[in-house]
C-alpha positions as CSV (number, residue, x, y, z in Angstrom):
1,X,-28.9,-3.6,-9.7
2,X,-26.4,-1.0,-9.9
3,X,-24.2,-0.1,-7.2
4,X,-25.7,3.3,-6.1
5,X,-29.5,1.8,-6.3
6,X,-27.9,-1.0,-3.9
7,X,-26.2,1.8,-1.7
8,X,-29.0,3.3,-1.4
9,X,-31.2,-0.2,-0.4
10,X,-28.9,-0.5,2.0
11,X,-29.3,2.8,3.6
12,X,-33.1,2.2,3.6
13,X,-32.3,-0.9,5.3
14,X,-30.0,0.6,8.0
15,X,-32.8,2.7,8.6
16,X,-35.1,0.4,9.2
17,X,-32.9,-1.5,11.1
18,X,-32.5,1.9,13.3
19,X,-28.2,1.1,12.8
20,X,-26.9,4.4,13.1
21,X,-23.6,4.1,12.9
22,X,-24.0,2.2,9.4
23,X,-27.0,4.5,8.3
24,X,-24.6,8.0,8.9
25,X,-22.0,5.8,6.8
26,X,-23.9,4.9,3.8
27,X,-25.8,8.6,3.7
28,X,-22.2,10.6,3.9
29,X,-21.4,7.9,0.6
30,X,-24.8,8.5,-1.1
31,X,-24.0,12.6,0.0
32,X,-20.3,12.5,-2.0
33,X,-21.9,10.5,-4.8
34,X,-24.8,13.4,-5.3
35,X,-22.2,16.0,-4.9
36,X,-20.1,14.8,-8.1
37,X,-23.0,13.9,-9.9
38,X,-24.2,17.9,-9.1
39,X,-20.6,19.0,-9.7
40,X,-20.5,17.2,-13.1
41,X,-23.9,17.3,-14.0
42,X,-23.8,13.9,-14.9
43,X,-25.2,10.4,-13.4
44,X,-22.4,8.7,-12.1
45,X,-22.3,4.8,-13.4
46,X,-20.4,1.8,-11.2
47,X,-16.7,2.6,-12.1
48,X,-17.3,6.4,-11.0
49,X,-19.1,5.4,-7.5
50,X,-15.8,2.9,-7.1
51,X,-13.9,6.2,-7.9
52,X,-16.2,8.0,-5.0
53,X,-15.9,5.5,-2.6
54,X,-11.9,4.6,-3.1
55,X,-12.2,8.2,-2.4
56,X,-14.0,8.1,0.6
57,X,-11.7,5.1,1.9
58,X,-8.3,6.4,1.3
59,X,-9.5,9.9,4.2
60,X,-10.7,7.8,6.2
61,X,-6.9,5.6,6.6
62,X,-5.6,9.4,6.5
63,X,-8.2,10.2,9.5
64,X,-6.9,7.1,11.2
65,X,-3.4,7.6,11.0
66,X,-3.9,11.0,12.5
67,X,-6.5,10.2,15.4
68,X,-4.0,7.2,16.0
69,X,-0.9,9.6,16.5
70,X,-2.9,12.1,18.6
71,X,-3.9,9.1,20.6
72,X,-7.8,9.4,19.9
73,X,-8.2,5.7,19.9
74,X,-12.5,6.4,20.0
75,X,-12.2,8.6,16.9
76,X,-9.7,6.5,15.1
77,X,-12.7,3.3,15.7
78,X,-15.3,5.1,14.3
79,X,-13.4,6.0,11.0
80,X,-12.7,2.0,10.7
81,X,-15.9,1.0,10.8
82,X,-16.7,3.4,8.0
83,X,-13.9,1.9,6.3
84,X,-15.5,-1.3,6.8
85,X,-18.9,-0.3,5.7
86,X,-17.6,1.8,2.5
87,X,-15.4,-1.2,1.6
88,X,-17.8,-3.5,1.2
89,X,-19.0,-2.0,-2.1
90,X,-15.5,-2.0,-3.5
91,X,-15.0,-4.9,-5.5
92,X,-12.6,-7.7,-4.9
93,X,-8.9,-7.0,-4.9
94,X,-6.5,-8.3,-7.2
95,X,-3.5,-10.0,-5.3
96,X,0.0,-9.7,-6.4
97,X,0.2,-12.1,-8.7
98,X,-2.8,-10.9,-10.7
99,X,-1.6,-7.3,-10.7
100,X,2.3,-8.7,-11.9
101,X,0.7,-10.7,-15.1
102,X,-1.5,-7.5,-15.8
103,X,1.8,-5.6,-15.7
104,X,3.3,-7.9,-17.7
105,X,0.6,-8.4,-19.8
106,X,0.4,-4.3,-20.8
107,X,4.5,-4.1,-21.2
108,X,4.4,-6.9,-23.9
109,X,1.1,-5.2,-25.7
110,X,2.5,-1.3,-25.4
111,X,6.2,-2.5,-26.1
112,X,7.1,-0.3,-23.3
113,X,10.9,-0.4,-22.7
114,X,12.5,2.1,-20.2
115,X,11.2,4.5,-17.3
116,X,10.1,7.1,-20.2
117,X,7.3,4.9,-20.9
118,X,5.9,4.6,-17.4
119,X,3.5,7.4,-18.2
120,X,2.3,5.1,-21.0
121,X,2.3,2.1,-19.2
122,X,0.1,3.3,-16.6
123,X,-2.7,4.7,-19.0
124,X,-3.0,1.4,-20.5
125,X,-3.3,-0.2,-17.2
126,X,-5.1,2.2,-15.0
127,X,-8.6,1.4,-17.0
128,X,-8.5,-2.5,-16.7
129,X,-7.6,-2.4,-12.7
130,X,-8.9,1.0,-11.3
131,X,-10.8,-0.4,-8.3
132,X,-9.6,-3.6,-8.6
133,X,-6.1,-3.2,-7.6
134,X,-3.8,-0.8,-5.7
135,X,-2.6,1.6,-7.8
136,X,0.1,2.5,-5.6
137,X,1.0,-1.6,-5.8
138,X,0.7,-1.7,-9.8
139,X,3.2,1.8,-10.0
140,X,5.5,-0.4,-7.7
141,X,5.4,-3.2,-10.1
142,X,5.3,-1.0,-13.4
143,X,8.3,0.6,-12.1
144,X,10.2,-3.1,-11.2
145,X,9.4,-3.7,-14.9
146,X,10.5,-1.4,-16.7
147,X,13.8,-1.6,-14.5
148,X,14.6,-4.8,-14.9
């Protein structure tokens, strides 16, 4: 089952379920998903739903930083538990040490040598751990390797 036919089970099942808080969650994901695929004019497979939803995730930390700042403590919960609900579509995360031997891994097989070939570097990784892995984490790392 794909990911956006299990999305959009899952909203059916919210409905049914009369869970409003998780049906308005999974129908604003199923509402960015339809948007690209209009925008694009495409039908978006699993790695661009990830894309959506990593998306989706990362404004709704912004949202929480900000309601958290203003002191909105109600508004900030409410954006969590749509983190928690988009999140659990996202696949599993690599840890540290995963993401160091994938680094190391792509310096040995693109001979990368210096800062200059960060930029090449990161195209070779970017495909094998989008979704997978922080990408802010892996340009840490990439960066510590081509340092060192």
């Amino acid at each position: 089952m794909s990911l956006k036919a299990r999305i959009t089970e899952d909203m059916k099942t919210a409905m049914k379920a009369k869970d409003s808080a998780r049906l308005a969650a999974t129908r604003l994901l199923l509402a960015a998903i339809k948007q690209r695929e209009v925008d694009e004019r495409i039908e978006l497979g699993d790695a661009a739903v990830t894309a959506v939803i990593e998306k989706l995730v990362k404004q709704r930390k912004d949202s929480v930083a900000q309601y958290l700042a203003a002191g909105r403590q109600e508004l900030a919960d409410a954006e969590q538990f749509e983190i928690g609900v988009l999140s659990a579509y996202l696949p599993e995360k690599m840890g540290s040490d995963e993401i160091a031997a994938a680094v190391a891994a792509a310096v040995a097989e693109t001979g990368a040598k210096g800062p200059a070939d960060m930029g090449k570097l990161m195209g070779a990784l970017k495909p094998r751990l989008a979704g997978k892995a922080d990408m802010a984490e892996v340009s840490r790392l990439v960066k510590a390797a081509l340092a060192g």
